[in-house]
C-alpha positions as CSV (number, residue, x, y, z in Angstrom):
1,X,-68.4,61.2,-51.1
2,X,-69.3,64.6,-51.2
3,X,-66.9,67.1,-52.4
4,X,-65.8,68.6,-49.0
5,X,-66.1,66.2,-46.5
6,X,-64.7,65.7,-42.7
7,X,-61.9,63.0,-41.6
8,X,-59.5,61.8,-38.7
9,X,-55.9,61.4,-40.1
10,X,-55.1,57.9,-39.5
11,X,-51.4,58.1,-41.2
12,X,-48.9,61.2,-41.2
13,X,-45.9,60.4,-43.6
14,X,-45.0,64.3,-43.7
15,X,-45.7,64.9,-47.7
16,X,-49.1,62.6,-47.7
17,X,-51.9,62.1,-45.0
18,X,-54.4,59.2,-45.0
19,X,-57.6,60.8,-44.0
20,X,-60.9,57.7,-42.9
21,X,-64.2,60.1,-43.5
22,X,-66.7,59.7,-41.1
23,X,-68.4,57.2,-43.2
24,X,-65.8,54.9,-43.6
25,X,-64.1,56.0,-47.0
26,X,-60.8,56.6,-47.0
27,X,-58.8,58.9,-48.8
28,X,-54.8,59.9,-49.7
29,X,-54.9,63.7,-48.6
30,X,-51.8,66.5,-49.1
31,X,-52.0,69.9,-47.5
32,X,-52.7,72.6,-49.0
33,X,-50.2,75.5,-49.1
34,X,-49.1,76.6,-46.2
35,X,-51.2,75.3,-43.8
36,X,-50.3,76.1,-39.9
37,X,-52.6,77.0,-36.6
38,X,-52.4,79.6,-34.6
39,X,-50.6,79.5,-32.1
40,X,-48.3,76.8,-32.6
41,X,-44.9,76.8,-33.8
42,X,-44.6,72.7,-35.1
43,X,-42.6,71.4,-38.0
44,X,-45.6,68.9,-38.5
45,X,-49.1,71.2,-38.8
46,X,-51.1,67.7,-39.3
47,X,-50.9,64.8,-37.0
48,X,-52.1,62.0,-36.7
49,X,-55.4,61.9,-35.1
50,X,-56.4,65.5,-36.4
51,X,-59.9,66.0,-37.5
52,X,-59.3,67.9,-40.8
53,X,-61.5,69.1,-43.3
54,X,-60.7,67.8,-46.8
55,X,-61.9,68.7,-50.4
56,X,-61.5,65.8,-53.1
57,X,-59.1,66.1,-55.7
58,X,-59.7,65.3,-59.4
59,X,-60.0,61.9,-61.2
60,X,-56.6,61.1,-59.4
61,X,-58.8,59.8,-56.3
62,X,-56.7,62.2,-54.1
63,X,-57.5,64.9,-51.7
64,X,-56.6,68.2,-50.5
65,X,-56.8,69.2,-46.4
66,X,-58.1,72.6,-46.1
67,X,-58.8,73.2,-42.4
68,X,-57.6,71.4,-39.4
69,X,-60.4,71.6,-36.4
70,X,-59.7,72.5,-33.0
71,X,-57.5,69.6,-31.0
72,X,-59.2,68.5,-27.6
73,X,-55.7,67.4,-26.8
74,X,-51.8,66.8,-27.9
75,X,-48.8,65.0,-26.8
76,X,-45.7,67.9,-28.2
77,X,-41.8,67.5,-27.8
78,X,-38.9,69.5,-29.0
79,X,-37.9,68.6,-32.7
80,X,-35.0,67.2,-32.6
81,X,-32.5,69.5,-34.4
82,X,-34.2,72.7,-33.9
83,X,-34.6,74.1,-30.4
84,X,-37.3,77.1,-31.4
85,X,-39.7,74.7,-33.4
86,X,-41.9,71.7,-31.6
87,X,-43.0,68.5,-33.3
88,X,-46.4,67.4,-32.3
89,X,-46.8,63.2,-32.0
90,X,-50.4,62.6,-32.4
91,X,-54.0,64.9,-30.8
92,X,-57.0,64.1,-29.9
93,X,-56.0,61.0,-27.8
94,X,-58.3,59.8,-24.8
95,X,-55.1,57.7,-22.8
96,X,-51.3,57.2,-23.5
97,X,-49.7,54.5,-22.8
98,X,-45.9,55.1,-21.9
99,X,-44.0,51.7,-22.7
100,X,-40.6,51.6,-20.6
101,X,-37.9,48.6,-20.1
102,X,-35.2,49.0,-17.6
103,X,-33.0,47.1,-20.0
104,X,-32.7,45.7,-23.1
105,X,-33.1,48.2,-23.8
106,X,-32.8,50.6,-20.4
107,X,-35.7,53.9,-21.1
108,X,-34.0,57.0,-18.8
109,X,-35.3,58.0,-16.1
110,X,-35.4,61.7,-17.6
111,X,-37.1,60.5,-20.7
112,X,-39.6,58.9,-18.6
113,X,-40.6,62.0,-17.0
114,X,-40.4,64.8,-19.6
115,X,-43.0,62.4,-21.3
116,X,-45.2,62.7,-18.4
117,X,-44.8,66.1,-17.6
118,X,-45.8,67.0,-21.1
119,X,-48.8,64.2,-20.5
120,X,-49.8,66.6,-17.5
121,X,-49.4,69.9,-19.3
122,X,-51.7,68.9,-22.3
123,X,-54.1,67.1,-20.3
124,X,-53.4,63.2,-21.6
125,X,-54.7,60.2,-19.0
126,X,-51.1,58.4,-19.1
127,X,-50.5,54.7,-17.9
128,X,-47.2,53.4,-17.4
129,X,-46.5,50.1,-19.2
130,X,-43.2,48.2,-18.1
131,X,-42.5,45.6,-20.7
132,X,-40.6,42.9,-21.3
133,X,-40.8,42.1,-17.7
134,X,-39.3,38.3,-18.2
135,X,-36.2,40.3,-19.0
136,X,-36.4,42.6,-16.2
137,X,-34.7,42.2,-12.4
138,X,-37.9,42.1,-9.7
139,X,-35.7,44.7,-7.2
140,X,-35.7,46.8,-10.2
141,X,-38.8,46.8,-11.1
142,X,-40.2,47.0,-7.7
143,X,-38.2,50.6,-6.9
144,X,-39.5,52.0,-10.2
145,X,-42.9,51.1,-9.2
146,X,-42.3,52.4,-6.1
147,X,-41.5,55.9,-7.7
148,X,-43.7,56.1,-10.1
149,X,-47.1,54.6,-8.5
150,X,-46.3,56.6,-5.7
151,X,-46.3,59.9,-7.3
152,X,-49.7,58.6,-8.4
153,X,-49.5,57.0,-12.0
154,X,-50.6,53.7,-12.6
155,X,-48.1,50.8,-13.9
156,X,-48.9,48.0,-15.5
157,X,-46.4,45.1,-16.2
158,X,-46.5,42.8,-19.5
159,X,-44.6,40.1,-21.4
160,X,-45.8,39.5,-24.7
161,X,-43.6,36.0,-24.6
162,X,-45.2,34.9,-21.5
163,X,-48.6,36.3,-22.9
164,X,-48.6,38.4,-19.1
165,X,-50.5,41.4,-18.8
166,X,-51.5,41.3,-22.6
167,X,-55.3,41.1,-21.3
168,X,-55.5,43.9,-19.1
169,X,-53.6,46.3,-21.6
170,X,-56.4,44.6,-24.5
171,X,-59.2,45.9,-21.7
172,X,-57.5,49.7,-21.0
173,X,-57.3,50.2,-24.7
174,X,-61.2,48.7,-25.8
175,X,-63.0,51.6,-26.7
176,X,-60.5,54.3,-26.6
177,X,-57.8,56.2,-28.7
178,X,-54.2,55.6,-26.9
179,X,-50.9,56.6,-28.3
180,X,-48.1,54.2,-27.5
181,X,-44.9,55.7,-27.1
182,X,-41.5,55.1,-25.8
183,X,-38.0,54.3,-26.7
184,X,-37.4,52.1,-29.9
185,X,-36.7,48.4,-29.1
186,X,-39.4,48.7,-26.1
187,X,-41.9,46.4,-27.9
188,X,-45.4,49.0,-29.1
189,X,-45.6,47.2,-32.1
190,X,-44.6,43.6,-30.7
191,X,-47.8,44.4,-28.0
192,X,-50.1,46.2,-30.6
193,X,-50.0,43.2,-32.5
194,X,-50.6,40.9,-29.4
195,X,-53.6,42.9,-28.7
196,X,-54.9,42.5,-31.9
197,X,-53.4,39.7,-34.2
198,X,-55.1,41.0,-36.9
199,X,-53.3,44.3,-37.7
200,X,-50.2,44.3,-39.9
201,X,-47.2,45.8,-38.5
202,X,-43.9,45.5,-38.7
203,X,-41.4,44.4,-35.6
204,X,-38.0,44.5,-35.5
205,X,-35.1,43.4,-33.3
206,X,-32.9,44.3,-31.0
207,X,-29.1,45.4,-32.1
208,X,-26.7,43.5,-29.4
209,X,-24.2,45.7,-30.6
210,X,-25.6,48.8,-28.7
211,X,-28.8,46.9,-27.1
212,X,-30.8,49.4,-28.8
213,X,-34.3,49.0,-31.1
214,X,-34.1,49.3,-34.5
215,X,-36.8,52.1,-35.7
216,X,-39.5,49.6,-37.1
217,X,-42.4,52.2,-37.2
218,X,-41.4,54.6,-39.7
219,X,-44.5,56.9,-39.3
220,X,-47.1,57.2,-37.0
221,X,-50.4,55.2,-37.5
222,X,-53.5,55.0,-35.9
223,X,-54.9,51.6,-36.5
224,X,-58.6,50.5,-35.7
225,X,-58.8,47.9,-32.9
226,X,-61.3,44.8,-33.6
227,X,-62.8,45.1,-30.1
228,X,-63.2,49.0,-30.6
229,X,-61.4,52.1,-30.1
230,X,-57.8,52.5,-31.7
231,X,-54.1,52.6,-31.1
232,X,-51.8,55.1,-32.4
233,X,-48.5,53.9,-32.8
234,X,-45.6,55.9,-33.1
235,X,-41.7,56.0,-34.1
236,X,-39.4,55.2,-31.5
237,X,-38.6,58.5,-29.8
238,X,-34.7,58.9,-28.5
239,X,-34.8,62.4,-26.5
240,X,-37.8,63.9,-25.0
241,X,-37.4,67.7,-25.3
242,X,-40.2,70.0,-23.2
243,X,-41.2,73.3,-25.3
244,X,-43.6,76.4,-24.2
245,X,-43.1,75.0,-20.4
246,X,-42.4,78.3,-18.1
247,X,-39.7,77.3,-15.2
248,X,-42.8,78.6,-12.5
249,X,-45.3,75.8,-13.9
250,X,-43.4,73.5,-14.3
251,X,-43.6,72.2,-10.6
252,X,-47.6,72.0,-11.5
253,X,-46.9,69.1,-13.8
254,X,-45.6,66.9,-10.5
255,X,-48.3,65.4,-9.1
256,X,-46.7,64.3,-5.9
257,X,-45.4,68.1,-5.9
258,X,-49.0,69.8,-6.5
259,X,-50.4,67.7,-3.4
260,X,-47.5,68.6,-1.2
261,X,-46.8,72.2,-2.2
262,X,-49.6,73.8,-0.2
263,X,-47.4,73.7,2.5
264,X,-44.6,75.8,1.4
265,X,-44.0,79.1,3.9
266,X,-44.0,81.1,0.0
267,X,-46.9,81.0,-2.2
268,X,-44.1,81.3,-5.3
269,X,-41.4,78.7,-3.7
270,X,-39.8,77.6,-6.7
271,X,-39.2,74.0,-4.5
272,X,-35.4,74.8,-4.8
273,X,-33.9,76.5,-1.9
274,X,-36.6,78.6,-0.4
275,X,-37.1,77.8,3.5
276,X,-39.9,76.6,4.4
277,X,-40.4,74.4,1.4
278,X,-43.0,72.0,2.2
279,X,-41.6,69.9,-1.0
280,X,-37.8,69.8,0.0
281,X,-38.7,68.6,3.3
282,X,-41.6,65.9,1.6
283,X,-37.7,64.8,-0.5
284,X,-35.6,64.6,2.7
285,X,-38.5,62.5,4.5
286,X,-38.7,60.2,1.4
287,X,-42.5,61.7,1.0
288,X,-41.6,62.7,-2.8
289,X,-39.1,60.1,-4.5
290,X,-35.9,61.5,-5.1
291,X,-35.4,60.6,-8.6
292,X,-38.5,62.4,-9.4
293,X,-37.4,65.7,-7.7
294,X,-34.1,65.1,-9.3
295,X,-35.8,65.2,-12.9
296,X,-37.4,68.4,-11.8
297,X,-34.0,70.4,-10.9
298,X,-32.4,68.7,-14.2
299,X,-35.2,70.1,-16.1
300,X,-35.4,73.4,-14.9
301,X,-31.7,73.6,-15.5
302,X,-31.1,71.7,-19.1
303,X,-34.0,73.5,-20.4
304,X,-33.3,76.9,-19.1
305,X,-31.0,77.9,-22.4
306,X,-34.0,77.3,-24.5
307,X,-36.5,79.7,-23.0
308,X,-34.2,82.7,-23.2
């Protein structure tokens, strides 16, 4: 291996980064100094997926990452204790793959769609998986698909115990680089493993104290997928916090909104209380779900205090 030498960071622990060069080697990296992009206020600078430009170390084997190179793409949330700074969950990703319950544990509706909304803003392909569907109620599951399918996302339904729906998520992911995210306890790493029996990763249960999952991914990792292509799997995520999203665009990041909002009497209806809103009359004729519209008025107003 060449001195300097390009990689994709395939494990983000936050003090160490294992970096696969493009011929295969791979290599335990740290960052060097302070090492940020412009642009972007993150608590993590390098994430997993991140093409980076590493120099190798001494006799230690180890490396140093010098240079990140520009993302094509990024799923980004609010740290969790500190409003102003983001935390970036993994770039250069071709598809990801929301994985939502509606119990055991129950995924909120708002977590659902600040995940998607940041899906729209950074340009991510997302599919919706519902899992554990032997444990779900059918009326349930049909009105969520309902909502969701008919703002225009695709859902898929799996059960890694009946072994249902494990093939068409093994085809979706063949040849591409998907995050899997969600909730802890929804089952990413029960189905990564299904998918691909060969890949070592820890599962955990649920608590029936608080119906809740256990954190069994520490850190996210992108492992390589026998048929091709690669899955990043992630910590379970608790809140979904949207950052750098202005209160105007954030109606753009609604599909069913963008196809109905055309028809609004004001070119900048805020889809609140203007008259002639083509999308509060799309809501009141059951056009545009109103759990969906309901996220977008919680949003604008829960988020508000962190734009000031």
């Amino acid at each position: 291996m060449d001195k300097r030498f390009a990689g994709t960071v395939v494990r983000a622990t936050g003090s160490w980064y294992d970096v696969v060069a493009e011929d295969g080697t791979a290599m335990r990296c740290r960052i060097r100094g302070r090492l940020r992009l412009k642009g972007v206020r993150s608590t993590n600078p390098v994430v997993v997926g991140d093409v980076v430009e590493c120099e190798t170390g001494d006799a230690d084997g180890e490396g140093v990452i010098v240079e990140i190179r520009p993302r094509r793409n990024y799923v980004i949330r609010r740290a969790s204790n500190l409003s102003k700074e983001s935390h970036i969950i993994a770039s250069n990703i071709d598809r990801a793959l929301l994985m939502v319950s509606l119990r055991a544990p129950e995924t909120p509706t708002e977590f659902v769609d600040r995940f998607l909304v940041t899906c729209e803003a950074y340009k991510v392909p997302v599919t919706i998986l519902l899992s554990k569907i032997d444990l779900q109620d059918p009326e349930a599951v049909g009105a969520f698909r309902a909502v969701y399918e008919g703002a225009g996302y695709e859902v898929l339904e799996t059960s890694v115990v009946e072994n249902r729906g494990v093939e068409e998520v093994r085809t979706l992911l063949t040849g591409h680089t998907t995050l899997v995210s969600g909730n802890s306890g929804v089952g990413k790493s029960t189905l990564i493993q299904a998918i691909d029996p060969t890949l070592d990763i820890r599962t955990g249960e649920i608590s029936e104290s608080h119906h809740k999952g256990r954190h069994t991914t520490t850190f996210s990792t992108m492992y390589p997928l026998q048929e091709g292509g690669a899955v990043i799997d992630t910590p379970g995520i608790k809140g979904f916090g949207l950052i750098d999203i202005d209160d105007a665009e954030l109606w753009h990041y609604f599909p069913e909104m963008m196809r109905t909002a055309p028809g609004c009497r004001f070119y900048n209806c805020t889809h609140t209380h203007e008259p002639g809103c083509a999308v509060v009359e799309a809501v009141k004729a059951g056009e545009i779900a109103w759990p969906r519209y309901e996220s977008y008025l919680k949003i604008l107003d829960e988020d508000e205090k962190y734009r000031k």
